[in-house]
C-alpha positions as CSV (number, residue, x, y, z in Angstrom):
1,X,-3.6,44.3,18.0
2,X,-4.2,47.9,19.2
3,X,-3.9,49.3,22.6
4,X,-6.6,51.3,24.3
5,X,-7.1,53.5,27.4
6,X,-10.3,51.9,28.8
7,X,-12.4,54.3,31.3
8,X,-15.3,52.5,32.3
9,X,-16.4,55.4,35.2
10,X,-20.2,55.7,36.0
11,X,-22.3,57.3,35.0
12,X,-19.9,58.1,31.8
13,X,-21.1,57.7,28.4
14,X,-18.6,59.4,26.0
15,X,-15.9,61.0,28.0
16,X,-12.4,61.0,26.1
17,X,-12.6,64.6,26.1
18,X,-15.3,65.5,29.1
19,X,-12.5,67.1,31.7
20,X,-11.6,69.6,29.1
21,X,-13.4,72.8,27.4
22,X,-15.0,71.8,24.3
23,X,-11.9,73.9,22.2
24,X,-9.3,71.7,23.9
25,X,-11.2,68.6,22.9
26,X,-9.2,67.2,19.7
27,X,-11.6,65.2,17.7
28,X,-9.7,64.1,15.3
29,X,-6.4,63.5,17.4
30,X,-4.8,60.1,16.7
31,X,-5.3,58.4,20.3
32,X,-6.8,54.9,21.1
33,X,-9.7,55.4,23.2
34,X,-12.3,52.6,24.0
35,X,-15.2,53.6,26.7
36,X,-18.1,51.4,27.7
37,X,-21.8,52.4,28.0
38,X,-23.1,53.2,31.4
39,X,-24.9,50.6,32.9
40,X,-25.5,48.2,36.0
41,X,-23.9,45.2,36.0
42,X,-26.0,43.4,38.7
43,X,-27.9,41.7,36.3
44,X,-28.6,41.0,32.6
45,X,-30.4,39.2,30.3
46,X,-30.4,38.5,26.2
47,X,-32.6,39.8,23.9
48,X,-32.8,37.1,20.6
49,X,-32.6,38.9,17.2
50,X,-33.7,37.1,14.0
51,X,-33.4,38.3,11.0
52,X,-34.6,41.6,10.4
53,X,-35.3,42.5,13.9
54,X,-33.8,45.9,15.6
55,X,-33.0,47.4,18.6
56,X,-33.3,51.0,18.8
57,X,-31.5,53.1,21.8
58,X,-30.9,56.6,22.9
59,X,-28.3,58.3,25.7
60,X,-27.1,61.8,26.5
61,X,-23.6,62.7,25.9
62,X,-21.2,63.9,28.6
63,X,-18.6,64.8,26.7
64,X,-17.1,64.3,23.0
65,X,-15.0,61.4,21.1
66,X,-14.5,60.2,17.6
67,X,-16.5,57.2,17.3
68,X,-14.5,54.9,14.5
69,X,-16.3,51.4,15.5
70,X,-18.8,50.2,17.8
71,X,-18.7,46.8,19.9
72,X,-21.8,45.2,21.0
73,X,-21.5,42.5,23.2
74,X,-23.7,39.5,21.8
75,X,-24.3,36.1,22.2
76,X,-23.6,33.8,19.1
77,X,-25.5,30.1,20.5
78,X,-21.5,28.6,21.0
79,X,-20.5,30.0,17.6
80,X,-22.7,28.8,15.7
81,X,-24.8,32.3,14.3
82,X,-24.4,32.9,10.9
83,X,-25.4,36.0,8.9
84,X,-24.7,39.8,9.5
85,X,-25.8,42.8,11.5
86,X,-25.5,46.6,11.3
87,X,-25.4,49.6,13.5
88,X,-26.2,53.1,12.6
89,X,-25.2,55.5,15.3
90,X,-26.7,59.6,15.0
91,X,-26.6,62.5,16.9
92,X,-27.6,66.1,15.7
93,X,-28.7,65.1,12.4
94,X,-25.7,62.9,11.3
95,X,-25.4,59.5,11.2
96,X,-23.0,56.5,10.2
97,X,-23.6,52.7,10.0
98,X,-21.4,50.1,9.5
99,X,-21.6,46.1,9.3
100,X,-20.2,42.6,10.7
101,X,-20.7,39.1,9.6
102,X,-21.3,36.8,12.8
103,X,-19.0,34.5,11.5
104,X,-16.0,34.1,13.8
105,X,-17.3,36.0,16.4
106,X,-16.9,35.0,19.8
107,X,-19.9,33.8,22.5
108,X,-20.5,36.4,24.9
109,X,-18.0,38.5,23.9
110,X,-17.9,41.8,22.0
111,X,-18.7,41.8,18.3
112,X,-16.6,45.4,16.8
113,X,-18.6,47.1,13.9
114,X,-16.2,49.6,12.3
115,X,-18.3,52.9,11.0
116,X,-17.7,54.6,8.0
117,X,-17.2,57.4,8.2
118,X,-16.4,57.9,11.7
119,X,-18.8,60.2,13.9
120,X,-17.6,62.9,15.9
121,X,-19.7,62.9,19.4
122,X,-20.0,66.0,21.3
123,X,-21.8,67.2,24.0
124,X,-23.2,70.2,22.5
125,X,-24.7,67.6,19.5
126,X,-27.3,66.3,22.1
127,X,-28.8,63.1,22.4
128,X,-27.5,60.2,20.8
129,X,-29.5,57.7,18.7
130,X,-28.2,54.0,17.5
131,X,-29.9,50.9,16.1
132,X,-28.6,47.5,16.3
133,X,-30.0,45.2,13.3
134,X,-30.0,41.9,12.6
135,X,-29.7,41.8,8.7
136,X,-29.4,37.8,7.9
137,X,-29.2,34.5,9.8
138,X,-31.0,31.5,10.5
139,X,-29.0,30.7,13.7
140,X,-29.4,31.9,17.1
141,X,-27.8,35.0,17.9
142,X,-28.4,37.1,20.8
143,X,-27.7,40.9,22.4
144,X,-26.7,41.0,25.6
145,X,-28.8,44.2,27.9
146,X,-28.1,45.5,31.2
147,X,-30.0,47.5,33.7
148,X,-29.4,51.5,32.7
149,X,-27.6,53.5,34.5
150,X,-26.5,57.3,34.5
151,X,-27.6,59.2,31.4
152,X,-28.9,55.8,29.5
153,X,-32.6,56.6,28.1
154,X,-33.2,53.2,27.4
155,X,-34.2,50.9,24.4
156,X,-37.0,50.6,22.3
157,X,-38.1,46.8,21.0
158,X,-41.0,45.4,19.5
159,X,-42.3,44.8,22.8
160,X,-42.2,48.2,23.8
161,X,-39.9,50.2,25.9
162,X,-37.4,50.2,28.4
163,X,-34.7,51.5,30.9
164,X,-32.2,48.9,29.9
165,X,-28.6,49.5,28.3
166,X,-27.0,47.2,25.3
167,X,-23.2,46.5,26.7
168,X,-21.7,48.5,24.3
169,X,-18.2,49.9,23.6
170,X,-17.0,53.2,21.6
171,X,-13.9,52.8,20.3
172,X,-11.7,55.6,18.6
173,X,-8.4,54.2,17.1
């Protein structure tokens, strides 16, 4: 089990680093950090995902952090969603993706998606770009999206867009 320093301070997107100068900021250090996406927590709603479906999002960076996983929080019909996803997760031209099976994950709960390699957020990078797949299944799986909040652009779906915010968390180990 690892231990993390949670900082979950609005409007903060990526902040393990963002009271320091960028040349003070160690990347690479060996410290658990886990930080949650900015959003407001009023209200939610799910957005289903079947196979082959994605959600595309952006935000702005206020500060820097080695991202080594990504947790989305998702919905998994009691248990019972079967297949895989993926998240690829860019900023500046660089991008890294990893994958989860659904199996075993837990209702309503974060679902972590390790990244290989990691990606090294900074603030001087820009915006940030992730998508959140759907890969396989047949059951009923879900992605949980909140209001945005603070520097959250919004998502893109096949609907169109919006200003909502996938509950996610960045996680450095």
């Amino acid at each position: 089990m690892h231990k993390y320093l949670l900082i979950s301070l609005l409007p903060l997107s990526l902040a393990a680093c963002h009271q320091h100068p960028p040349r003070d900021c160690q990347l690479g250090a060996d410290v658990h950090v886990q930080m949650r996406s900015p959003f407001d927590d009023s209200s939610n709603r799910s957005i289903r995902l079947s196979a082959g479906e994605t959600i595309h999002g952006t935000f702005s960076p206020v500060g820097a952090l080695r991202v080594d996983a990504i947790a989305v929080q998702i919905g998994n019909g009691g248990g019972s969603a079967d297949g895989e996803v993926e998240f690829r997760l860019c900023q500046d031209g660089r991008c890294v993706e990893g994958k989860a099976p659904l199996q075993g994950s837990k209702d309503n709960d974060y679902l972590e998606i390790a990244l290989r390699p990691n990606l090294a957020v900074t603030l001087e990078g820009g915006v940030v770009s992730y998508e959140f797949k759907r890969l396989s299944g047949t059951k009923e799986m879900v992605a949980w999206v909140y209001p945005g909040a603070g520097r959250q652009t919004g998502l893109q779906l096949s609907a169109g867009g919006t200003t909502e915010a996938l509950n996610l968390m960045f996680r450095q180990y």
